[in-house]
Kinemage of the C-alpha trace (Angstrom):
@kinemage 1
@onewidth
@group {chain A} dominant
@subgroup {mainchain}
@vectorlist {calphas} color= white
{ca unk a 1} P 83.938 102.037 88.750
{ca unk a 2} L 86.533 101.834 91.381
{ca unk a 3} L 87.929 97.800 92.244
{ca unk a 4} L 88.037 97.903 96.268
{ca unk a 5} L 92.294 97.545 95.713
{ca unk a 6} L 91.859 100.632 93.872
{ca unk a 7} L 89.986 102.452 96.851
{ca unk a 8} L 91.980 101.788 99.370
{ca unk a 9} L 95.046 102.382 97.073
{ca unk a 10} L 93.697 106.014 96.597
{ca unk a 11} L 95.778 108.603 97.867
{ca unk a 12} L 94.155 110.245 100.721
{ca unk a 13} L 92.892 113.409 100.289
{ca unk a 14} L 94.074 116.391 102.280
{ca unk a 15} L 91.089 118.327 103.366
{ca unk a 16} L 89.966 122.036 104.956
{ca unk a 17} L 87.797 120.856 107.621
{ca unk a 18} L 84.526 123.619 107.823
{ca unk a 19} L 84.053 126.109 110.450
{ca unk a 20} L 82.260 123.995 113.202
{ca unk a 21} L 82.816 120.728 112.020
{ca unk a 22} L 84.057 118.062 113.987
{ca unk a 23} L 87.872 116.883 113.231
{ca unk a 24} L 88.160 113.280 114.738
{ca unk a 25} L 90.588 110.301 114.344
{ca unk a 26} L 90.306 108.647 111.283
{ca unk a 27} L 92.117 105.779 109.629
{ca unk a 28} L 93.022 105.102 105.727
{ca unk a 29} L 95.179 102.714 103.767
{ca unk a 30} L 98.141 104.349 102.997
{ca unk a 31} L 99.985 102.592 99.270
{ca unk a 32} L 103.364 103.922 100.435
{ca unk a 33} L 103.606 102.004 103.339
{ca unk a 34} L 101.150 99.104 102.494
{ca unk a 35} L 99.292 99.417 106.040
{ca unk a 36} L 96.497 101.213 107.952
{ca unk a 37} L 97.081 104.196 109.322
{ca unk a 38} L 95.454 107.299 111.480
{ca unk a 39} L 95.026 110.544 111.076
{ca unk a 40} L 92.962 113.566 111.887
{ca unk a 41} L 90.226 114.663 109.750
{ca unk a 42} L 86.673 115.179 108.949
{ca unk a 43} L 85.228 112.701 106.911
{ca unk a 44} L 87.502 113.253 103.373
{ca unk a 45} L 86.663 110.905 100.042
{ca unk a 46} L 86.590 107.400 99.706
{ca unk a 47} L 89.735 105.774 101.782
{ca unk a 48} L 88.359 106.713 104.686
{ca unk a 49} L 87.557 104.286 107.705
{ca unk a 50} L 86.169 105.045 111.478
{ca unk a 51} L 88.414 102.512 112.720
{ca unk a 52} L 91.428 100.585 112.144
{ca unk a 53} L 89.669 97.171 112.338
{ca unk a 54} L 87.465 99.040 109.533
{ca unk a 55} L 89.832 99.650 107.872
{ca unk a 56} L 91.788 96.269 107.815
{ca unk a 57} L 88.803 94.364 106.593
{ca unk a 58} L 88.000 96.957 103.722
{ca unk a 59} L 91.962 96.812 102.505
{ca unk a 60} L 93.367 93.582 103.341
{ca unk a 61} L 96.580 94.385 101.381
{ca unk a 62} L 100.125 94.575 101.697
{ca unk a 63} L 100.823 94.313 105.697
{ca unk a 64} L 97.150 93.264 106.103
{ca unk a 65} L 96.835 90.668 103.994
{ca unk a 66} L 95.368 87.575 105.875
């Protein structure tokens, strides 16, 4: 089992959205710059947020530690 530091350390995975699917902003903790970021996708593994306040409050790390 995965530590939440270790899921949001997980490199994100690049992903071959489906015919039909919808690609939509997305935002994932990214270990090389020790911050949330966005990007385009379609729902892609664990690291994965809908927003950026989602994703600050699942990885409080690096640049968003409180």
């Amino acid at each position: 089992k995965y530590s939440a530091e270790e899921e949001c350390r997980t490199p994100r995975p690049t992903a071959m959205c489906g015919p039909g699917v919808p690609v939509k902003v997305e935002y994932y903790f990214n270990d090389g710059t020790d911050k949330c970021e966005s990007d385009v996708g379609c729902d892609s593994g664990r690291n994965t947020f809908t927003s950026e306040g989602d994703c600050k409050r699942a990885c409080p790390y690096g640049q968003n530690a409180l």
